[in-house]
N, C-alpha and C positions, 0 to 999 in steps of 0.2 A: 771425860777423857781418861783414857786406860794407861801408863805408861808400860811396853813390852819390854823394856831394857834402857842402859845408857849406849849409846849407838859412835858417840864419839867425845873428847874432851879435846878441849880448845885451848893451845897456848901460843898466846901473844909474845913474837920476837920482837925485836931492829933489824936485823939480819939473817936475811934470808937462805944467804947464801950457808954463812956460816953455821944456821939452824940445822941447814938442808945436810951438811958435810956430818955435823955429830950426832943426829939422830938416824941419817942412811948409814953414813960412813962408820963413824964410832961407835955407835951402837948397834949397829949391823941390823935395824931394822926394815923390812922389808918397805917398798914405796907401794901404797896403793894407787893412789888418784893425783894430778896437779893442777890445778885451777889458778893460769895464768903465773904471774912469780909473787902471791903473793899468799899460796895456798897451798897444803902439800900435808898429804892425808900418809902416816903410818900405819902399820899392822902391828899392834903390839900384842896378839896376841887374844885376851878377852874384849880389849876394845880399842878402838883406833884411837891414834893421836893426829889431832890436826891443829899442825905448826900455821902458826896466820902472822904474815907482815904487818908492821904496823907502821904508821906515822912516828918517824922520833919524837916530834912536838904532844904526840898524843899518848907516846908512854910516859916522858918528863910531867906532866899533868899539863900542860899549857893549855889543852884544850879542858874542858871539864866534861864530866857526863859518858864522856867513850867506853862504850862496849871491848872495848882491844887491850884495854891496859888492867881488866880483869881475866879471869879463869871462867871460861865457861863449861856449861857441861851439857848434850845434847842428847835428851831422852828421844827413846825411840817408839812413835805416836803409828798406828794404824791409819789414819787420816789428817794430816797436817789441818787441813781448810777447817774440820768439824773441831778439832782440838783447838785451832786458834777464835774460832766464832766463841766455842763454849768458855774460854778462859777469858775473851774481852768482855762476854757476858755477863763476869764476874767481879768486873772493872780492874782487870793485871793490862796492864800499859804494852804495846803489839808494839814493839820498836823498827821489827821489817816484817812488812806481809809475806805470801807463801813466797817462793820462787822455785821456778822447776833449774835443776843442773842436770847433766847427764846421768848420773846416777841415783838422784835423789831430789825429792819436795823438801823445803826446808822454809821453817819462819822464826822469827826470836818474840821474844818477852823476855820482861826484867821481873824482879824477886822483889822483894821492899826495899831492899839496901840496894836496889842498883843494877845487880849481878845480872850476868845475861844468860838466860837458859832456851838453848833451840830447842823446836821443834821439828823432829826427824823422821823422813819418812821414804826408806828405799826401795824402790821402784822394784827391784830385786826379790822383796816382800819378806828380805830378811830384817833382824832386827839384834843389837848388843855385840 
């Protein structure tokens, strides 16, 4: 697996709304993408920020194990499918297989501690 760039980084809110207000509003960042209300891609420039809803229960820790009450960080792969075979190959734990969105192929794995890092892949055939 090649990584071309960090393509987006992931932060986990409660509030969505209020996410949505100070990183559109107050920080006057541009909105790329929104993926239902629970998703919501910035332009910051070198690389997007993607504000993700979470379960309250799941940022408090009630739940254990959540991907959402970490930072993640989504490197940007030429091939989702071939990057995620060759990294199970290598026994890293495939927490979500690929998924197609409108703009983009994406899958996760986790790091040894946990950490959730997608794999990113825009159809665009851009990358970072």
């Amino acid at each position: 697996m090649k990584v071309r760039a960090v393509d987006f980084i992931g932060i986990p809110v409660r509030d969505m709304a209020a996410a949505r207000a100070f990183y559109g509003e107050t920080l006057g960042l541009p909105m790329i993408h929104t993926f239902g209300d629970t998703w919501a891609e910035y332009d910051a420039g070198n690389v997007t920020l993607a504000v993700i809803g979470v379960d309250p229960d799941e940022w408090t820790g009630q739940s254990s194990g959540s991907w959402q009450t970490k930072t993640g960080v989504a490197l940007g792969v030429s091939d989702v499918k071939a990057a995620v075979a060759d990294l199970a190959s290598k026994g890293v734990k495939v927490t979500s297989e690929v998924q197609d969105f409108p703009p983009c192929f994406m899958a996760m794995v986790e790091d040894p501690d946990g950490n959730s890092v997608f794999l990113h892949q825009r159809k665009d055939g851009t990358a970072g």
